[in-house]
C-alpha positions in Angstrom: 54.6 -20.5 -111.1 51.5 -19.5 -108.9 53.4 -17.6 -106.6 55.3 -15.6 -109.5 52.2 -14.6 -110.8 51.0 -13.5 -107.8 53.9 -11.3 -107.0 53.7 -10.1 -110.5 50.1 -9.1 -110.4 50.6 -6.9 -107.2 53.7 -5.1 -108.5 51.8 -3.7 -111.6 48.8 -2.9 -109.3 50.9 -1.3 -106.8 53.9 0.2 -109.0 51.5 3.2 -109.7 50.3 4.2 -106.6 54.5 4.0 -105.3 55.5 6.1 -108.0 52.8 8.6 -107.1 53.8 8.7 -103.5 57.4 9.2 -104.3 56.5 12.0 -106.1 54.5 13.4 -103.8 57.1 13.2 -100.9 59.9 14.7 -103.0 58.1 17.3 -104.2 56.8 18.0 -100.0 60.7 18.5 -99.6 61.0 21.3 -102.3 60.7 25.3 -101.6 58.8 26.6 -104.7 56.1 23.7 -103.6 53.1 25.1 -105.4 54.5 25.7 -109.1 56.4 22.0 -109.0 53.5 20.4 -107.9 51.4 21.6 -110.3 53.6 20.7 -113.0 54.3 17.7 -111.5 50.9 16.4 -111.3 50.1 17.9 -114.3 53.1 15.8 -116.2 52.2 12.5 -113.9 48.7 13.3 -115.2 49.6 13.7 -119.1 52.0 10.5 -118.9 49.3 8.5 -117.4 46.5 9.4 -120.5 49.1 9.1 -123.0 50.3 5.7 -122.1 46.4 4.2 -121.8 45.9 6.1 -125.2 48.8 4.1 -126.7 48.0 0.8 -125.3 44.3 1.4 -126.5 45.0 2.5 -130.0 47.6 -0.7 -130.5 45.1 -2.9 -129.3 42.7 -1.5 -131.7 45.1 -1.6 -135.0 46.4 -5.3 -133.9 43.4 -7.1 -133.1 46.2 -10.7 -132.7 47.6 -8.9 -129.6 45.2 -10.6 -127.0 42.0 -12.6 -126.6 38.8 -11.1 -127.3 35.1 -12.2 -126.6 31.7 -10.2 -127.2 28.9 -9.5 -124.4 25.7 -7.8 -124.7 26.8 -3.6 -122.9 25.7 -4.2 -119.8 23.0 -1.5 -118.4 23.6 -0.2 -114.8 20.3 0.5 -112.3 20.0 3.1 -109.4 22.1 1.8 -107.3 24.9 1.6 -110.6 24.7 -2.1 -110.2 25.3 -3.9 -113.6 22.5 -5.7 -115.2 22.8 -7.9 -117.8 20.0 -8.4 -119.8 21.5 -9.3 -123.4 19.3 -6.8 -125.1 22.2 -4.3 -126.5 24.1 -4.4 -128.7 27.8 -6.9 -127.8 30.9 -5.3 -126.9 34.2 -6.5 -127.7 35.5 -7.3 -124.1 39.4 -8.1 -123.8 40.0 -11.4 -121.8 43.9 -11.5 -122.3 46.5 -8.9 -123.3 50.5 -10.3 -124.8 52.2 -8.0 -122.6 55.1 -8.2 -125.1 53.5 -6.0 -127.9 52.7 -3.5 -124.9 56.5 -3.4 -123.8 57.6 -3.5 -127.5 55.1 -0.8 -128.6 57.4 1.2 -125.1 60.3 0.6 -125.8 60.6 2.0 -129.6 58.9 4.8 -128.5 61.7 5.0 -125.7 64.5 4.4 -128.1 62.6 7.1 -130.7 63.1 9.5 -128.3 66.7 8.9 -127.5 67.3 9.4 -131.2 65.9 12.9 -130.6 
């Protein structure tokens, strides 16, 4: 329902910023703060790019995965306000992702490197 949805939709925009914190406060804890938090963030940081790059590069093999529709590339003023005057060339903007093939594409990876 609406309110699952809802409480859905906040937990995946809020999940990151919790996990960062966590981290943050267990590393404050630690002696040897300055070499774990470096390689900390830096892992956090590496994690974060990989798992965009993986969602971006199935999207791109599997174009069936979501909904797609093409706009002009918007052009952005001084004030970087978007303006749209359908002069460029269109972009393939994604309306609708199946989370499934996202979470599939996860957990073989996950069970890959269990094999390992």
């Amino acid at each position: 329902g609406l309110l699952g949805e809802l409480f859905a939709g906040g937990l995946k925009a809020i999940a990151p910023v919790l996990v960062f914190a966590l981290v943050i406060s267990s590393l404050a804890r630690g002696k040897n703060m300055d070499s774990r938090f470096r390689l900390v963030i830096f892992l956090y940081l590496l994690s974060t790019f990989l798992a965009s790059v993986t969602a971006v590069t199935g999207i791109i093999l599997f174009n069936d995965c979501g909904e797609w529709e093409y706009k002009p590339a918007p052009v952005f003023d001084a004030q970087m306000n978007d303006v749209h005057t359908g002069k460029y060339r269109p972009i393939r903007v994604c309306k609708n992702i199946d989370n499934r093939f996202i979470l599939g594409d996860l957990f073989a990876k996950i069970r890959r490197m269990d094999r390992e």
